[in-house]
C-alpha positions as CSV (number, residue, x, y, z in Angstrom):
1,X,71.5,78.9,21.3
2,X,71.6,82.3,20.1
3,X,71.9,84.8,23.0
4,X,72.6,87.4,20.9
5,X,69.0,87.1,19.3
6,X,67.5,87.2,22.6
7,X,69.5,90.3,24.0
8,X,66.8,92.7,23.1
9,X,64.0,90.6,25.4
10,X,66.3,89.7,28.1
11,X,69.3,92.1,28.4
12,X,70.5,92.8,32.0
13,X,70.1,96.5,31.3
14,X,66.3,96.0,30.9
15,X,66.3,94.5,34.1
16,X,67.9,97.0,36.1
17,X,66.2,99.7,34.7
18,X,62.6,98.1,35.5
19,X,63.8,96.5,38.8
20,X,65.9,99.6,40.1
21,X,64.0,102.3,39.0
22,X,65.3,105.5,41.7
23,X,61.5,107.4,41.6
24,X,60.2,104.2,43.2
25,X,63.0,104.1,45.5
26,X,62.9,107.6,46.3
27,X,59.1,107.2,47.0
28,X,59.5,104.0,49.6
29,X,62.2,106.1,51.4
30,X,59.7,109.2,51.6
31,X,57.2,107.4,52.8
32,X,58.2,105.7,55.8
33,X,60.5,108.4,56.6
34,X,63.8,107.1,56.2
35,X,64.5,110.5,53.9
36,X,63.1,113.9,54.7
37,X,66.0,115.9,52.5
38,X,68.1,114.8,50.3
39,X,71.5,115.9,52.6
40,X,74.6,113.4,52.2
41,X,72.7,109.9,52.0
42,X,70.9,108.8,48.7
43,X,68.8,105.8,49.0
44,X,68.9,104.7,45.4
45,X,72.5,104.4,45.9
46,X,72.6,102.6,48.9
47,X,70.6,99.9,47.7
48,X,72.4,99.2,45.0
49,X,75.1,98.7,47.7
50,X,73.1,96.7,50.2
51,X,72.2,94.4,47.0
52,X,75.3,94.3,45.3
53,X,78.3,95.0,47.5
54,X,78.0,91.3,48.5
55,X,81.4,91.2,50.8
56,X,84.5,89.3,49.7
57,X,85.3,88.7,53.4
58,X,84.1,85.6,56.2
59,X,83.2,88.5,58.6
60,X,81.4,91.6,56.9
61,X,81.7,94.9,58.2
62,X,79.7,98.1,58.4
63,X,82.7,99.9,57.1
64,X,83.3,97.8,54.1
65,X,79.9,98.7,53.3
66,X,80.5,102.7,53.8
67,X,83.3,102.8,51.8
68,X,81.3,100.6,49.1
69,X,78.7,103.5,49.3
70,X,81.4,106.5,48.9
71,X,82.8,104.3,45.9
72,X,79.5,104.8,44.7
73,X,77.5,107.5,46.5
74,X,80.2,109.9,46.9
75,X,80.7,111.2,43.3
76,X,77.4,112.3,42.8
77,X,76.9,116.1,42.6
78,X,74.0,116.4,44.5
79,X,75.1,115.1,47.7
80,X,78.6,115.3,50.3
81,X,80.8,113.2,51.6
82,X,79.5,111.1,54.4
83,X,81.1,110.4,57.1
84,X,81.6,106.8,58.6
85,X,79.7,107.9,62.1
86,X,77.0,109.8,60.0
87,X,76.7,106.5,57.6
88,X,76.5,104.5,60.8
89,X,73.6,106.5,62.3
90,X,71.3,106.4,59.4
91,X,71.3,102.5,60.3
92,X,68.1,103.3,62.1
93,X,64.4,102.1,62.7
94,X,63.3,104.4,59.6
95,X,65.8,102.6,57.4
96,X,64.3,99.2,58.8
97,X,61.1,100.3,57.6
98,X,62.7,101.8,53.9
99,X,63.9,98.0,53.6
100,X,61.0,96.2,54.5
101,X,58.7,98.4,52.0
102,X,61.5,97.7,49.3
103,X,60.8,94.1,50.2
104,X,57.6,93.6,50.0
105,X,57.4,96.0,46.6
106,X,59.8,93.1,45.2
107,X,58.1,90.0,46.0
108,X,55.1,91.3,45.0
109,X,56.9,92.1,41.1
110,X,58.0,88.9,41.2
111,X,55.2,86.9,42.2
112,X,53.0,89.0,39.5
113,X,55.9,88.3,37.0
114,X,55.3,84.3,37.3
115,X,53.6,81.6,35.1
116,X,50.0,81.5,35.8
117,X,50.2,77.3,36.6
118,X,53.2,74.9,37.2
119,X,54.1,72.3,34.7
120,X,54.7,68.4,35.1
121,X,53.3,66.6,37.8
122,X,52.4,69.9,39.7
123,X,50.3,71.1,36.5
124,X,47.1,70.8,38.1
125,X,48.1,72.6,41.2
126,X,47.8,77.0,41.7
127,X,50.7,76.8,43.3
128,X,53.3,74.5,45.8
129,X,54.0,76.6,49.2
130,X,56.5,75.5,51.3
131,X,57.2,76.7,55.1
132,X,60.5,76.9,57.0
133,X,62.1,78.9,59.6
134,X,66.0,79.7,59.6
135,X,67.9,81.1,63.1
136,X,70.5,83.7,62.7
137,X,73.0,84.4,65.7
138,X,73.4,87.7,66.8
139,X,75.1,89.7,69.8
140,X,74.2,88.5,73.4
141,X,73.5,92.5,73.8
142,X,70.5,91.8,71.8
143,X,69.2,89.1,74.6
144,X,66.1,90.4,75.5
145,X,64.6,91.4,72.3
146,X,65.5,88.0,70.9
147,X,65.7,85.7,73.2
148,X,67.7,82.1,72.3
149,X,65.6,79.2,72.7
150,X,67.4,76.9,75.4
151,X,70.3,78.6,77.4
152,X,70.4,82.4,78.4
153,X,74.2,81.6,78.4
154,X,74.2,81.7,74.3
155,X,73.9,84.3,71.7
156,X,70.6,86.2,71.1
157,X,68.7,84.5,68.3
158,X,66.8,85.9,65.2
159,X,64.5,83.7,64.0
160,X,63.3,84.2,60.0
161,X,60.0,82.3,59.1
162,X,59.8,82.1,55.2
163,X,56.9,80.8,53.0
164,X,58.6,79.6,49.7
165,X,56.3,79.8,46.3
166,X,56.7,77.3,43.6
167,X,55.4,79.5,40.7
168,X,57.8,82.5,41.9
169,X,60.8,80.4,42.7
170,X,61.1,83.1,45.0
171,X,59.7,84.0,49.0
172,X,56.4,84.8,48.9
173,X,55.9,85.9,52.6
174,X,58.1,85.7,55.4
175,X,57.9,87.3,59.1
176,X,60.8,87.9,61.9
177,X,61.1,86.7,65.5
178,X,62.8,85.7,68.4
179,X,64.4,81.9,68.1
180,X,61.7,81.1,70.9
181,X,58.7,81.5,69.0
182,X,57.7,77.9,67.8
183,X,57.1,77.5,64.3
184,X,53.7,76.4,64.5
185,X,52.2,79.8,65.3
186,X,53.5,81.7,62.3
187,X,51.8,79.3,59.8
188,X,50.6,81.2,57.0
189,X,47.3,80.2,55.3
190,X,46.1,83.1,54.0
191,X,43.5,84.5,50.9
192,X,42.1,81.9,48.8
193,X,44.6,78.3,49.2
194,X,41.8,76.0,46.9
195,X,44.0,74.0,45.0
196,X,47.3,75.3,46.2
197,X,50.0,72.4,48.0
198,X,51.3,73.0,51.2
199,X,54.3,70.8,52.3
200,X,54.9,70.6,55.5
201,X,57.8,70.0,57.8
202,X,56.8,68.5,61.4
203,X,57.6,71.4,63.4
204,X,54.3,72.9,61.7
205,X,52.7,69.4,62.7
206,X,49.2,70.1,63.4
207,X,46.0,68.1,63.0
208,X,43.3,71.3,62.9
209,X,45.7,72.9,60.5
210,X,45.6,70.1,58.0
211,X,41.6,69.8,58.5
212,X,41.3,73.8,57.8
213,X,43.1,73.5,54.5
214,X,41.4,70.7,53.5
215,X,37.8,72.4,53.7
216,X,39.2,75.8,51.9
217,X,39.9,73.3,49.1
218,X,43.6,73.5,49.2
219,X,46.2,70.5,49.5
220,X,49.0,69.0,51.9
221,X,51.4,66.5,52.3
222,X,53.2,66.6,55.7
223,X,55.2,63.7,58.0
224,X,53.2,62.7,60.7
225,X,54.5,63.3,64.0
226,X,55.3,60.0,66.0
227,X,53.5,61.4,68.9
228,X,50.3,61.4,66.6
229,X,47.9,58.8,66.7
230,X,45.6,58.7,63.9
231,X,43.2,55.7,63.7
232,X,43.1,52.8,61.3
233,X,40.1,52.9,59.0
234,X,41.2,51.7,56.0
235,X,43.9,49.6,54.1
236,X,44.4,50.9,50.4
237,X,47.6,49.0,49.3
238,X,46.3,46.3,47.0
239,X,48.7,43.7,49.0
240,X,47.0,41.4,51.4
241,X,50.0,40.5,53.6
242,X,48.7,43.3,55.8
243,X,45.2,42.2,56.2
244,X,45.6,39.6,59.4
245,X,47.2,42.7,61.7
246,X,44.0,45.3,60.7
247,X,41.9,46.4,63.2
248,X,39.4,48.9,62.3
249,X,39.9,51.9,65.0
250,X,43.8,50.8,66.2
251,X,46.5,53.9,66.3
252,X,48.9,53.7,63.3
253,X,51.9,53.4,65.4
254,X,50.2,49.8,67.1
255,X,49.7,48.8,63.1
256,X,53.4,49.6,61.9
257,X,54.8,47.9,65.4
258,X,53.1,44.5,64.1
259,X,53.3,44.5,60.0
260,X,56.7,43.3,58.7
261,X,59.1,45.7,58.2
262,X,59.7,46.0,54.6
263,X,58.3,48.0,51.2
264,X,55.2,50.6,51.3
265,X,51.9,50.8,52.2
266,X,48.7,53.0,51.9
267,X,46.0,53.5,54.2
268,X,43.1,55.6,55.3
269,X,43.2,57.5,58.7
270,X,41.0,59.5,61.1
271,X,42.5,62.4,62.7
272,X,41.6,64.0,65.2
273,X,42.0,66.9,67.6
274,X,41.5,70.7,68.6
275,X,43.2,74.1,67.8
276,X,46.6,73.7,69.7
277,X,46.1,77.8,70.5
278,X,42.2,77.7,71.0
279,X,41.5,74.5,72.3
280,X,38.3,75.9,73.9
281,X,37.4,77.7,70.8
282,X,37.4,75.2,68.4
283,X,35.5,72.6,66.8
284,X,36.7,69.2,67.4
285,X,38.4,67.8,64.1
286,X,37.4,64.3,62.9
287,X,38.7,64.0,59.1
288,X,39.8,61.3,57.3
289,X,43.3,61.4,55.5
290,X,45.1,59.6,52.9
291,X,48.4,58.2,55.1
292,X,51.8,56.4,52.9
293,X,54.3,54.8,54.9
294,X,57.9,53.8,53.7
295,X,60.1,51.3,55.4
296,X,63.7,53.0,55.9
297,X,66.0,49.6,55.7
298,X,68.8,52.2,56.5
299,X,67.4,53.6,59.6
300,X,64.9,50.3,60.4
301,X,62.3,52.9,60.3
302,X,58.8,54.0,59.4
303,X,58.6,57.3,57.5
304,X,54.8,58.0,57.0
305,X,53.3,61.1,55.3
306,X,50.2,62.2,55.2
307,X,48.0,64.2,52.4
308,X,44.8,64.7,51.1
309,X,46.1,64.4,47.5
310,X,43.5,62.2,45.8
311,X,45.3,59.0,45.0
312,X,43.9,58.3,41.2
313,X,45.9,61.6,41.0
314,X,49.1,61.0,43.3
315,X,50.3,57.6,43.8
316,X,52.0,56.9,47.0
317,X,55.3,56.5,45.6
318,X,54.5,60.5,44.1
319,X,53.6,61.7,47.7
320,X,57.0,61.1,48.7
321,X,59.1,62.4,45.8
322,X,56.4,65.5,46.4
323,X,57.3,65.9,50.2
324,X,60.7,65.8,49.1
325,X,60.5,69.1,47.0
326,X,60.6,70.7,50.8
327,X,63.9,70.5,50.8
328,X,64.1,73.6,48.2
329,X,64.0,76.1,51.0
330,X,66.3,74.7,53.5
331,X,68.7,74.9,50.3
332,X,67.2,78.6,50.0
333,X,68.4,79.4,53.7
334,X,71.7,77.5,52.7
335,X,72.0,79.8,49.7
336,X,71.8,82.7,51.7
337,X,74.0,82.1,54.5
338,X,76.9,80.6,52.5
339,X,76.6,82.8,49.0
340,X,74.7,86.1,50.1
341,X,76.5,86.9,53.6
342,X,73.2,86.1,55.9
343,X,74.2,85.6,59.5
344,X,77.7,86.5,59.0
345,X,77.7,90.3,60.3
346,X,78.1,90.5,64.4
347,X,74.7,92.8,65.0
348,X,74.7,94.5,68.5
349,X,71.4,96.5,67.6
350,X,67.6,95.3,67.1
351,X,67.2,98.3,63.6
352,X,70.9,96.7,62.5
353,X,69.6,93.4,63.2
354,X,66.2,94.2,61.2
355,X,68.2,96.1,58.2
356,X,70.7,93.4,57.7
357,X,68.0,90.8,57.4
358,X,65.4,92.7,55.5
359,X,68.6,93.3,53.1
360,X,69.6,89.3,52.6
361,X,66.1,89.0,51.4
362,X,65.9,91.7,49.3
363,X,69.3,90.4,47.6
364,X,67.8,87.1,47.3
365,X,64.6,88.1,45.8
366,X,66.4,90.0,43.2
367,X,68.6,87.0,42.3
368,X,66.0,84.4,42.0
369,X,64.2,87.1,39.9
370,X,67.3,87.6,37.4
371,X,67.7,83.8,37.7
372,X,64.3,83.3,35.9
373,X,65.1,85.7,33.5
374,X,68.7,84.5,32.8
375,X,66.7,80.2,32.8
376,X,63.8,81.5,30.4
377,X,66.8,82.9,27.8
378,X,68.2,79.2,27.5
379,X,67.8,76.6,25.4
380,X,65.1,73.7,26.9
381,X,68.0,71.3,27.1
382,X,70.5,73.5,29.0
383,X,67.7,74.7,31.3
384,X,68.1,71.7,34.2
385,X,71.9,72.4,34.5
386,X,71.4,75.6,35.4
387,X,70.0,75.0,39.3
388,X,69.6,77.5,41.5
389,X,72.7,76.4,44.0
390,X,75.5,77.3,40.8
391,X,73.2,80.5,40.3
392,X,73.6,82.3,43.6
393,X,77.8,81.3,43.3
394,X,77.6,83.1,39.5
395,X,75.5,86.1,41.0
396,X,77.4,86.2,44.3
397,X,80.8,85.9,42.2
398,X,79.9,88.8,39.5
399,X,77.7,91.1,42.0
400,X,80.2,93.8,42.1
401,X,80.9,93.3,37.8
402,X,77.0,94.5,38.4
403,X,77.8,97.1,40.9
404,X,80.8,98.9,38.4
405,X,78.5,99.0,35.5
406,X,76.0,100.6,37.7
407,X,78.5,103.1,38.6
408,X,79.8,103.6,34.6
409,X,76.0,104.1,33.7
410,X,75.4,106.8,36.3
411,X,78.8,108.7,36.3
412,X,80.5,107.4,33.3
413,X,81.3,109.1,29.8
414,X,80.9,106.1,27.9
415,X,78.0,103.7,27.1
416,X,77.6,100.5,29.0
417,X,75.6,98.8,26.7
418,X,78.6,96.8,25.8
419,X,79.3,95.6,29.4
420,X,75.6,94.5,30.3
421,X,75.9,92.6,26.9
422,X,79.1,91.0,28.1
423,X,77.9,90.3,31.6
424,X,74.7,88.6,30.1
425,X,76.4,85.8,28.0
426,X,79.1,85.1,30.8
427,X,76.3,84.4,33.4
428,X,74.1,82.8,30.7
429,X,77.1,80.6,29.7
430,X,77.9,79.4,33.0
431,X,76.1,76.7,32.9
432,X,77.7,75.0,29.7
């Protein structure tokens, strides 16, 4: 492939300039008041910091982060010295809320920046949304406003629910709790889902939330919780071994107790049920669902999905490989917490607990945005070795190679052009 040819198009300098801009920066931190005057602490600056000053130790520290902003920060002419204890103070509510703007102004860019439909088996779908929730550990000073789930004895616990898009390869929502707030009530289904996939993990298990995406027009495949008990109405598979143990109306956990315990099968359910949080609200559901069950010879057990895929579309054996695209954003969460530093500072305040999170994301949302820029430069062949697991080690590895040619292109005498140049083919030739 010629890289060279494609510099122009693709060049990281392009990127930082669009992504990085300091008027848009300037304006988030004007408007929610995390700068008043321009005194000792630029914003631009410190984001490129919180971004790229990813920390070369197992325990990150505020001052590591200080002195990468004076490294930075402190040679511009327009502002002083700061202080460690002034730096530490700015760590506020206000800069919460300068992050989280910053945030949301990314994942929107990159969600407008993406494909307009998937490819492959997908390609009929708007998009694939997957939920998952992550816990991060923090001071047992922090106690009250986070709660942990089980013992009052452990850590305070920071809970991040994240809604990960398909098209984007990138979050496209995400909120912050305590650990105690179940994952079912921050399910997201918002603006217009018809033909968009939801995959579900069982901790967002919920029969009137299945039945609502199904009349918006949208799609799921989710396990089905053992505790369930949808009713027999149909047997799909073509196989007639399964015939003599049918009874119209039986739960599907009576049905798998009886079959023999071996290969796949496909049937047709009715599920049932109310709104777990307005039970006296509600409608009573009654819909009927596609259901695929897999004999684990491993584990001598019954893994059964259900999804309102329509099966001239999805075979059964597809509903499974689909369900198993979920696992993307636990490896998200794993990217984070092992490449990007998440979870690894020791956070005694709920704004430093906020900041530090809001930051991760930002720094993720960045790199999976450079990682489709860096993917769409390569050649079709060299595109699959490329995953997004050996991306976050190249951008985590070469994060501060981005944060010294910041620094030459703001302060230095000479052009950078060279560098970004440089720095483009090393990260695009990683993956040979």
């Amino acid at each position: 492939m010629n890289h060279q040819q494609k510099d122009d198009n693709n060049s990281l300098r392009n990127w930082q300039e669009k992504l990085l801009p300091p008027e848009v920066i300037m304006e988030k931190a004007r408007s929610t008041g995390f700068i008043k005057r321009m005194k000792k602490l630029d914003p631009t600056y410190l984001l490129y910091v919180l971004i790229f000053g990813i920390s070369s130790h197992c325990k990150p520290t505020l001052e590591e982060i200080h002195r990468d902003y004076q490294d930075l920060g402190g040679k511009s002419a327009g502002t002083k010295e700061i202080r460690y204890q002034s730096f530490h103070n700015r760590f506020d509510s206000n800069m919460a809320l300068f992050l989280r703007a910053m945030l949301d102004h990314y994942i929107n860019i990159t969600f407008a920046d993406s494909p307009a439909r998937l490819k492959g088996p997908v390609g009929i779908l708007k998009d694939v949304l997957i939920q998952d929730s992550s816990i991060i550990r923090l001071s047992k000073k922090l106690a009250e406003e986070f709660p942990p789930a089980r013992s009052r004895s452990e850590a305070a616990g920071l809970k991040i629910h994240a809604v990960y898009s398909a098209v984007s390869h990138s979050l496209k929502s995400f909120e912050i709790t305590d650990e105690k707030t179940h994952d079912y009530k921050k399910i997201r289904i918002d603006g217009n889902i018809k033909d968009v996939l939801f995959l579900f993990d069982l901790g967002y298990y919920s029969h009137y939330v299945l039945a609502n995406i199904n009349e918006r027009g949208g799609f799921f495949v989710s396990r089905v919780k053992n505790s369930a008990k949808p009713k027999l109405k149909e047997i799909v598979s073509e196989s007639k071994i399964f015939d003599s143990f049918f009874e119209k109306g039986m739960n599907l956990g009576d049905f798998l107790d009886r079959i023999p315990k071996s290969g796949e099968i496909e049937l047709i359910c009715t599920f049932t049920g109310r709104d777990k949080e307005k039970p006296w609200g509600k409608k009573r559901i009654n819909a009927d669902f596609r259901v695929v069950c897999f004999w684990d010879e491993n584990d001598k057990i019954w893994h059964n999905y259900v999804t309102n895929l329509p099966g001239d579309a999805y075979k059964k054996d597809e509903i499974y490989q689909l369900y198993r695209y979920r696992w993307i954003i636990e490896l998200l969460f794993k990217e984070m917490k092992s490449d990007y530093d998440l979870g690894k500072f020791l956070l005694a305040r709920e704004p430093l607990a906020l900041i530090h999170v809001y930051s991760m994301l930002i720094r993720l949302v960045l790199s999976r945005n450079l990682y489709k820029k860096m993917v769409a430069s390569l050649d079709e062949d060299e595109k699959p070795r490329y995953g997004p697991l050996l991306w976050s080690k190249v951008f985590a590895e070469k994060a501060h190679e981005f944060l010294s040619i910041i620094d030459q292109s703001i302060f230095g005498k000479e052009s950078v052009g060279e560098r970004w140049k440089k720095l483009g083919r090393f990260i695009a030739a990683t993956c040979m």
